[in-house]
Biopython code that builds the backbone (N, CA, C, O; Angstrom):
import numpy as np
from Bio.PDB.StructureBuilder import StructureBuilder

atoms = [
    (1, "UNK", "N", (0.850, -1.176, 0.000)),
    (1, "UNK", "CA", (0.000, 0.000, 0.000)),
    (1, "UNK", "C", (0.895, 1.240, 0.000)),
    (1, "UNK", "O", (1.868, 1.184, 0.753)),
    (2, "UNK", "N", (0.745, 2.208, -0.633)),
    (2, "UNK", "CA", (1.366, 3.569, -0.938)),
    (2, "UNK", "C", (0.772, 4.572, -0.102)),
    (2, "UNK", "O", (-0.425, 4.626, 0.182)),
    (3, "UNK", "N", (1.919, 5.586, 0.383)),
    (3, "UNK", "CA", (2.132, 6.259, 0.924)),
    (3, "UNK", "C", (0.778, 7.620, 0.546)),
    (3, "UNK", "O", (0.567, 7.595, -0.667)),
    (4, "UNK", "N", (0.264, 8.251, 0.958)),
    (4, "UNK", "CA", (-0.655, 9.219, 0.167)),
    (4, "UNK", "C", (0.385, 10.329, -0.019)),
    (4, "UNK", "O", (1.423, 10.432, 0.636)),
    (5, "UNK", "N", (-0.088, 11.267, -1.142)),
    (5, "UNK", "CA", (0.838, 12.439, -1.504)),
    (5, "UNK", "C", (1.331, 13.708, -0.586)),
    (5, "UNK", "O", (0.319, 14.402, -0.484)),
    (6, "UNK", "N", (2.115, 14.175, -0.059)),
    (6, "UNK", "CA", (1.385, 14.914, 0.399)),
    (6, "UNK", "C", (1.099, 15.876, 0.273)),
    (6, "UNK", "O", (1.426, 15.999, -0.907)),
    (7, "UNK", "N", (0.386, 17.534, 0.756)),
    (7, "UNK", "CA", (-0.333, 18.208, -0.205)),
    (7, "UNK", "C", (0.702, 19.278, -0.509)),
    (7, "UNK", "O", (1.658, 19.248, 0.265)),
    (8, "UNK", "N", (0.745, 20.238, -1.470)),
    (8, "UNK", "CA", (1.531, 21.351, -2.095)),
    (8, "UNK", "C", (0.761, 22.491, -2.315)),
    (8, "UNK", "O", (-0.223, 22.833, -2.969)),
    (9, "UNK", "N", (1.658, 23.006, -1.442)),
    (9, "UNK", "CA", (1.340, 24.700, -1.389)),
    (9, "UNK", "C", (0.086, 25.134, -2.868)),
    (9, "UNK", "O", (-1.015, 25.664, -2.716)),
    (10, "UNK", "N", (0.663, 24.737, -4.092)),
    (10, "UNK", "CA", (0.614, 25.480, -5.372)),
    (10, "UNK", "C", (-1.411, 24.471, -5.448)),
    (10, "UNK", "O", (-2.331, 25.063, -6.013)),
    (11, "UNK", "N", (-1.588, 23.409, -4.964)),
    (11, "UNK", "CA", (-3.092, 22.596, -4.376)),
    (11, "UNK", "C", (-4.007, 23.689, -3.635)),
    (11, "UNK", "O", (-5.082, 24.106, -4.067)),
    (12, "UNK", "N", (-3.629, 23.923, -2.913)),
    (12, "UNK", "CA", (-4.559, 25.127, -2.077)),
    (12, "UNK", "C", (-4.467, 26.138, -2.788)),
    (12, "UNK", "O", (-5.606, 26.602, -2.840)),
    (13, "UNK", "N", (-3.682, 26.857, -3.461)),
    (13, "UNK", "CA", (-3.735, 28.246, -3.778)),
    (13, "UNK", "C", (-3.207, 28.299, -5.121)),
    (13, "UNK", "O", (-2.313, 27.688, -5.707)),
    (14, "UNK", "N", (-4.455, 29.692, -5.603)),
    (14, "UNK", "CA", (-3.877, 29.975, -7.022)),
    (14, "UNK", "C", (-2.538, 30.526, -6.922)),
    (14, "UNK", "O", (-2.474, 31.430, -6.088)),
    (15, "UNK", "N", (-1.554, 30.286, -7.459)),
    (15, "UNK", "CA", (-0.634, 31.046, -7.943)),
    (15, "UNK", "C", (-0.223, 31.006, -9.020)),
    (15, "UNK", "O", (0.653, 30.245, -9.431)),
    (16, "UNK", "N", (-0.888, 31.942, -9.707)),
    (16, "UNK", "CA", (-0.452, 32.753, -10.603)),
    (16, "UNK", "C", (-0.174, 33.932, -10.720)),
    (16, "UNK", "O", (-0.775, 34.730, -10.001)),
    (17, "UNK", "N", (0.564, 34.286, -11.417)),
    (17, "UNK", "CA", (0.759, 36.171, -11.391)),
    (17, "UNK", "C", (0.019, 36.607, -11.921)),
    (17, "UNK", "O", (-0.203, 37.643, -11.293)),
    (18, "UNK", "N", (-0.643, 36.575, -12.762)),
    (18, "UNK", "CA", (-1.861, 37.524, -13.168)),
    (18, "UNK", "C", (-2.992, 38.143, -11.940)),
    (18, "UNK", "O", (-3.252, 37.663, -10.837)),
    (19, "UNK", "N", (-3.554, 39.444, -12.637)),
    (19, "UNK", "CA", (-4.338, 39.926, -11.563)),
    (19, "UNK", "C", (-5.122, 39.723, -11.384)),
    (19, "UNK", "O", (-6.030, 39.521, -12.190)),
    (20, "UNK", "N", (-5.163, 39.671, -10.149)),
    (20, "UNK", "CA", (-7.156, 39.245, -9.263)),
    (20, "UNK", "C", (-8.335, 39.469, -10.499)),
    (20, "UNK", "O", (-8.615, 40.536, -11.046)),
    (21, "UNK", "N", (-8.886, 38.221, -10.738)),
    (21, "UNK", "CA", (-9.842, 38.728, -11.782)),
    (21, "UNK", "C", (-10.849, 37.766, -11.028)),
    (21, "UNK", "O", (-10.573, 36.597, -11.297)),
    (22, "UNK", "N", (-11.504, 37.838, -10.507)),
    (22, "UNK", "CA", (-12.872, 37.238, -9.680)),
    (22, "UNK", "C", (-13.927, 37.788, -10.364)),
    (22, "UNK", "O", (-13.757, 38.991, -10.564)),
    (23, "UNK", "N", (-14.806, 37.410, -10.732)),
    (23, "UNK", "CA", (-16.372, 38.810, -11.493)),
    (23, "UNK", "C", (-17.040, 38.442, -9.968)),
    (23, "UNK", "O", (-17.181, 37.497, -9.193)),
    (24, "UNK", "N", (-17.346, 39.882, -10.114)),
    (24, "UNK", "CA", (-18.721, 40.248, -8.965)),
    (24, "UNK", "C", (-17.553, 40.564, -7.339)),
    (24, "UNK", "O", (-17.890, 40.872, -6.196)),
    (25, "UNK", "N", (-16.326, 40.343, -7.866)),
    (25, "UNK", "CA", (-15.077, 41.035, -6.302)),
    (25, "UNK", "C", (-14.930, 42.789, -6.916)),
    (25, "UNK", "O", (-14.539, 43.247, -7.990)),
    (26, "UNK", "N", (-15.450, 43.425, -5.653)),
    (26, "UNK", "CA", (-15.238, 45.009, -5.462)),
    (26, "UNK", "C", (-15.007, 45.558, -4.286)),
    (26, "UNK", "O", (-15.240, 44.716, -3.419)),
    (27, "UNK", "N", (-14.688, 46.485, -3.869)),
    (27, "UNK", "CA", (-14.924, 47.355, -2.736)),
    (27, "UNK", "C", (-15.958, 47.363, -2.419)),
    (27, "UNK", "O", (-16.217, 47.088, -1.248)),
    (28, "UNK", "N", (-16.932, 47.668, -3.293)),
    (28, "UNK", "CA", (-18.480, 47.651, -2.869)),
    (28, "UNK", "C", (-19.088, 46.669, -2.464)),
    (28, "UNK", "O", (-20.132, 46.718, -1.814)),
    (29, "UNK", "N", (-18.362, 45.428, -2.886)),
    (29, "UNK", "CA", (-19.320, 44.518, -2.707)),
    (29, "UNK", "C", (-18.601, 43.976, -1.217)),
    (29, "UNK", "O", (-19.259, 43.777, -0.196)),
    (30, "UNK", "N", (-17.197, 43.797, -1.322)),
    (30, "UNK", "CA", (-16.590, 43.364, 0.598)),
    (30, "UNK", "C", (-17.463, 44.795, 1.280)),
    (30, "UNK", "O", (-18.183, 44.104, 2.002)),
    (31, "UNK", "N", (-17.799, 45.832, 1.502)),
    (31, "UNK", "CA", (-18.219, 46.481, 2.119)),
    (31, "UNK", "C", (-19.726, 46.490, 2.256)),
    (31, "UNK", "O", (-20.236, 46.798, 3.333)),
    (32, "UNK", "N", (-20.388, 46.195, 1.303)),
    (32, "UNK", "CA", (-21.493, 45.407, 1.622)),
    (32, "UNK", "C", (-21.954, 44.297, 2.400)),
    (32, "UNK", "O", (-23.115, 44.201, 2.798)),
    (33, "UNK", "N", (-20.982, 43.394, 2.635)),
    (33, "UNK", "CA", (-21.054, 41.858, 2.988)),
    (33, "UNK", "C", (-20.369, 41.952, 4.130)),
    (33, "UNK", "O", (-20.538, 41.024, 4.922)),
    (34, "UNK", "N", (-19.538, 42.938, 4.480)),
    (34, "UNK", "CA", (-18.881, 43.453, 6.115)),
    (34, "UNK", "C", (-20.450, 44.088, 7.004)),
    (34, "UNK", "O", (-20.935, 43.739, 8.080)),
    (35, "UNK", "N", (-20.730, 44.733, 6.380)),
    (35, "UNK", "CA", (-22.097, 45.617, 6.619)),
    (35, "UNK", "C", (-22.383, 44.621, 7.218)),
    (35, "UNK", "O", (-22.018, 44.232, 8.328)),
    (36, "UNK", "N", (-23.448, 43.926, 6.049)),
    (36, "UNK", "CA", (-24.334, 42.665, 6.234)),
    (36, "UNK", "C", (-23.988, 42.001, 7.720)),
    (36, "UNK", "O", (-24.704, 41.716, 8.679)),
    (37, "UNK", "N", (-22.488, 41.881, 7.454)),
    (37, "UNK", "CA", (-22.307, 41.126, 8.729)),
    (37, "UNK", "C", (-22.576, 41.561, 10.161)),
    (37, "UNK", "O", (-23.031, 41.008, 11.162)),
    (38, "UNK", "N", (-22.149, 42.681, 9.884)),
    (38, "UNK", "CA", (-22.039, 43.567, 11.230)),
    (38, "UNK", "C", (-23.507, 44.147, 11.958)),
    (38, "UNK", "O", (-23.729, 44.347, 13.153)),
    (39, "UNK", "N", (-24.620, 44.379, 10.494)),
    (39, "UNK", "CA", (-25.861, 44.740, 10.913)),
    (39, "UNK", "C", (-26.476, 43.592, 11.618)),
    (39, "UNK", "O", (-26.818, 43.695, 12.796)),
    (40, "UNK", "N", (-26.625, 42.528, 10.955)),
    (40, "UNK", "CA", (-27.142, 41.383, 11.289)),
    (40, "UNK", "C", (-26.835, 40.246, 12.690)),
    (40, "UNK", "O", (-27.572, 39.359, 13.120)),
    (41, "UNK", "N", (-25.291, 40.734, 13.226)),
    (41, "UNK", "CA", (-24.961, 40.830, 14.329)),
    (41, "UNK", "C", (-25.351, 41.589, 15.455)),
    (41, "UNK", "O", (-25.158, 41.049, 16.544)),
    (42, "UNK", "N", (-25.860, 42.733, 15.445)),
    (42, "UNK", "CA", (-25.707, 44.004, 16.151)),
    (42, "UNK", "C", (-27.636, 43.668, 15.844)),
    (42, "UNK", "O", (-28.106, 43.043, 16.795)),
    (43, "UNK", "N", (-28.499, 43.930, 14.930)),
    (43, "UNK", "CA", (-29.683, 44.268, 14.983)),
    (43, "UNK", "C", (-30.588, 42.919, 14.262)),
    (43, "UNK", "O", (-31.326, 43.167, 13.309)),
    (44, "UNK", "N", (-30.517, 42.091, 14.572)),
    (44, "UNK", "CA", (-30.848, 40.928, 13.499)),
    (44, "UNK", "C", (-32.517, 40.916, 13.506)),
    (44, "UNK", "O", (-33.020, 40.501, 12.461)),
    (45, "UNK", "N", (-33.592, 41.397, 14.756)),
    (45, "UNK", "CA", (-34.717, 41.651, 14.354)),
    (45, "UNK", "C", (-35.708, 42.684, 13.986)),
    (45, "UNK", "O", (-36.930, 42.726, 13.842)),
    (46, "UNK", "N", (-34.369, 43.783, 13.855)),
    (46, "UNK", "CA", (-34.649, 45.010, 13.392)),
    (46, "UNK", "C", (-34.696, 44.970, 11.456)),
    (46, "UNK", "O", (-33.682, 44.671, 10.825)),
    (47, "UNK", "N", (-35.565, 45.199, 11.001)),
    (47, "UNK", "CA", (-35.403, 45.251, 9.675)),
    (47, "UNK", "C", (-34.849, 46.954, 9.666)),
    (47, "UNK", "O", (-33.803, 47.166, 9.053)),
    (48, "UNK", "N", (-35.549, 48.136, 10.338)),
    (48, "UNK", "CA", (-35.276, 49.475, 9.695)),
    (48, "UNK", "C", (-33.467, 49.590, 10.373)),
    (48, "UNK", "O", (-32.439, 49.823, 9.738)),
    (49, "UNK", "N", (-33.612, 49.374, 11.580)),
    (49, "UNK", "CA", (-31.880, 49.298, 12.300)),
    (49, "UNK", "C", (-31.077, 48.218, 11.593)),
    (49, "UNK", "O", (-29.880, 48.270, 11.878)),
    (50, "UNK", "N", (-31.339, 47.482, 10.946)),
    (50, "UNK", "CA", (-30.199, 46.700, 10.083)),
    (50, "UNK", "C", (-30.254, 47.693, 9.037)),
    (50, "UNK", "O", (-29.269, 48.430, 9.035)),
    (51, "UNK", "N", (-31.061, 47.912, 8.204)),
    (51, "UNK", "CA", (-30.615, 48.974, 6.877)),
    (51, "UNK", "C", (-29.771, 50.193, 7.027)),
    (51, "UNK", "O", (-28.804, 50.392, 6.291)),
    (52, "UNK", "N", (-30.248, 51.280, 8.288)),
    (52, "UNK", "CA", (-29.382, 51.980, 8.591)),
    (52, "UNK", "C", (-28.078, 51.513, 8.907)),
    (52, "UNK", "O", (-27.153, 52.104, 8.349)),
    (53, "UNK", "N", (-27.724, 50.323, 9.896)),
    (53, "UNK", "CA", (-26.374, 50.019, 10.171)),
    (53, "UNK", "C", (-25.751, 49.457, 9.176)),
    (53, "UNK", "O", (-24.532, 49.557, 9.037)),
    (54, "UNK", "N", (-26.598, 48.732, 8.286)),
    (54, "UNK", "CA", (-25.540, 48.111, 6.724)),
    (54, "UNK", "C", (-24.896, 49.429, 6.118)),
    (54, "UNK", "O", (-23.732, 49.676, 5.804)),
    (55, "UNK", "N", (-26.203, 50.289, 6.056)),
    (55, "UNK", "CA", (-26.002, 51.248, 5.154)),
    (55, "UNK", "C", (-24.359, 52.044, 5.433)),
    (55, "UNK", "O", (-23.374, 52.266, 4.728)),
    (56, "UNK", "N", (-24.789, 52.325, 7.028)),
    (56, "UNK", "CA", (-23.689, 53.477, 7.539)),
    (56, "UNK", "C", (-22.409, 52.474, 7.587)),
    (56, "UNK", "O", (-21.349, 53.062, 7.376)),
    (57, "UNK", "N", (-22.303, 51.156, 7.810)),
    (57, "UNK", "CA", (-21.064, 50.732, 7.576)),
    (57, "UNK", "C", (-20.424, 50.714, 6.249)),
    (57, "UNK", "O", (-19.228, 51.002, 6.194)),
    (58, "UNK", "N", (-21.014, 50.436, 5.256)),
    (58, "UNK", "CA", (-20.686, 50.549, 4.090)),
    (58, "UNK", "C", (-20.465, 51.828, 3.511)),
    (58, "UNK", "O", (-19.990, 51.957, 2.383)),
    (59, "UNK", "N", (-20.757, 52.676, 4.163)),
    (59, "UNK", "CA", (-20.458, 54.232, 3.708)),
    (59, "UNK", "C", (-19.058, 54.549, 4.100)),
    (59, "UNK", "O", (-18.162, 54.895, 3.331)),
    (60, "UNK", "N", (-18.916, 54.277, 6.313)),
    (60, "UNK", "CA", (-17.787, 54.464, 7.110)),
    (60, "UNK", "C", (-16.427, 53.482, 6.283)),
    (60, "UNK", "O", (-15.228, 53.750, 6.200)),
    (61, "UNK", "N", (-17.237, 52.242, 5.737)),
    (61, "UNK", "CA", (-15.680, 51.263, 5.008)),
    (61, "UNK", "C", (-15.341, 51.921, 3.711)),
    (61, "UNK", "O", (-14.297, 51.569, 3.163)),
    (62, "UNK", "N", (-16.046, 52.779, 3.182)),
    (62, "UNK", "CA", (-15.276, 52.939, 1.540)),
    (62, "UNK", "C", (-14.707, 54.225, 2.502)),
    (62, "UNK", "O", (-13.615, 53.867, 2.945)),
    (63, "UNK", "N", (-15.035, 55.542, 2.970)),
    (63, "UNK", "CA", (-14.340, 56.314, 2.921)),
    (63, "UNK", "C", (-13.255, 56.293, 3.756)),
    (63, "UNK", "O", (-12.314, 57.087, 3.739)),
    (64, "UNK", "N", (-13.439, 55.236, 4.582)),
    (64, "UNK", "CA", (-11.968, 55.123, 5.573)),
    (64, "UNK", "C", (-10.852, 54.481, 4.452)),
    (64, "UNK", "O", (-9.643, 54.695, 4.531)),
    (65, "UNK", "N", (-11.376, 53.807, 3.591)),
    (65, "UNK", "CA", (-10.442, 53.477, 2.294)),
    (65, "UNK", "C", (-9.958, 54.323, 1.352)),
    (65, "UNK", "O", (-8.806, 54.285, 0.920)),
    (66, "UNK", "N", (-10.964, 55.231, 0.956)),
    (66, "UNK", "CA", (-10.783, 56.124, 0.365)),
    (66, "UNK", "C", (-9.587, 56.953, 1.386)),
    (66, "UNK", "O", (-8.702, 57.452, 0.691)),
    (67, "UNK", "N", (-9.456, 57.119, 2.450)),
    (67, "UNK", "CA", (-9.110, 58.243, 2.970)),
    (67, "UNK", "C", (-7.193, 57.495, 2.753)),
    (67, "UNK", "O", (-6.139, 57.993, 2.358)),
    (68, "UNK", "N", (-7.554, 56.265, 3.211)),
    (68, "UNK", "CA", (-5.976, 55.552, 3.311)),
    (68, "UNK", "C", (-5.058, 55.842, 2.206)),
    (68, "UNK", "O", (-3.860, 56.117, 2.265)),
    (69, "UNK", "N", (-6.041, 55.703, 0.906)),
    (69, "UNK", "CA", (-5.594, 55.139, 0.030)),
    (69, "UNK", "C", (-5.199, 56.904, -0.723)),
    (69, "UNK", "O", (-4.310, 56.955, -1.573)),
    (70, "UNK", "N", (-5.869, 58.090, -0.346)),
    (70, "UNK", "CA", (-5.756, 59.248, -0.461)),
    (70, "UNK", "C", (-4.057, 59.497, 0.473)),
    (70, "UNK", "O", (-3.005, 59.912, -0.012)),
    (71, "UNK", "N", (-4.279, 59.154, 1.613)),
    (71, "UNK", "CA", (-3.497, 59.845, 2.851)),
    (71, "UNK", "C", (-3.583, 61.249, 3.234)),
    (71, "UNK", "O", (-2.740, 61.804, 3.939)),
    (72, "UNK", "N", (-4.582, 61.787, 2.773)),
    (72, "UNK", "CA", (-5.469, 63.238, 2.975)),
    (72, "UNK", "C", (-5.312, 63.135, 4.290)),
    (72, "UNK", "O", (-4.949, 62.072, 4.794)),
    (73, "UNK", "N", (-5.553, 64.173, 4.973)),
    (73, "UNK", "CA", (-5.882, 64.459, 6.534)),
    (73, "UNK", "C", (-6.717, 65.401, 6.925)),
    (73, "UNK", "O", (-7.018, 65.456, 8.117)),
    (74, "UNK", "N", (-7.354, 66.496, 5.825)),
    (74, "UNK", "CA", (-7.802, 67.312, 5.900)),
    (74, "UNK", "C", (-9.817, 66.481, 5.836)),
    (74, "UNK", "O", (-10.160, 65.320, 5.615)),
    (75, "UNK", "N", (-10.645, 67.699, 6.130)),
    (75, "UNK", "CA", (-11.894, 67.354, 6.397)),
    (75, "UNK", "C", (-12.745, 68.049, 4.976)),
    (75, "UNK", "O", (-13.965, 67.927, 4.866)),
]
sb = StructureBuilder()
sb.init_structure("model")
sb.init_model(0)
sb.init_chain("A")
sb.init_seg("    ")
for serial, (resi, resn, name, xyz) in enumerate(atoms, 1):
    if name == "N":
        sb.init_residue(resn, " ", resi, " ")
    sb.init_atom(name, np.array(xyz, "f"), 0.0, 1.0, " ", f" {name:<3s}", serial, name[0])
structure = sb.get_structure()
């Protein structure tokens, strides 16, 4: 009976060099699905308090990105 293989790095993970090409991967959409998470944690039988908290997280995650990715400091 033979030994099983065992597994290689290059098995689990793409590596390739080409760029991230996923369809339907955005900013908008991880900041949506952070939201999601976070509303639905925090207010899960609130329908109007989950929309506001998806909403406002997904607003607070792009511009804290925006701001990084700026390095602005000004208001």
């Amino acid at each position: 009976m033979s030994q099983p293989n065992e597994p290689k790095f290059e098995d689990d993970f793409d590596c390739d060099t080409e760029p991230f090409e996923q369809e339907g991967v955005s900013l908008a959409n991880i900041a949506i699905t952070k939201g999601h998470a976070y509303a639905n944690a925090l207010a899960p039988n609130s329908r109007v308090l989950y929309g506001d908290m998806k909403d406002a997280y997904k607003e607070g995650f792009l511009q804290g990105f925006a701001h990084r990715m700026g390095g602005g400091h000004g208001g």
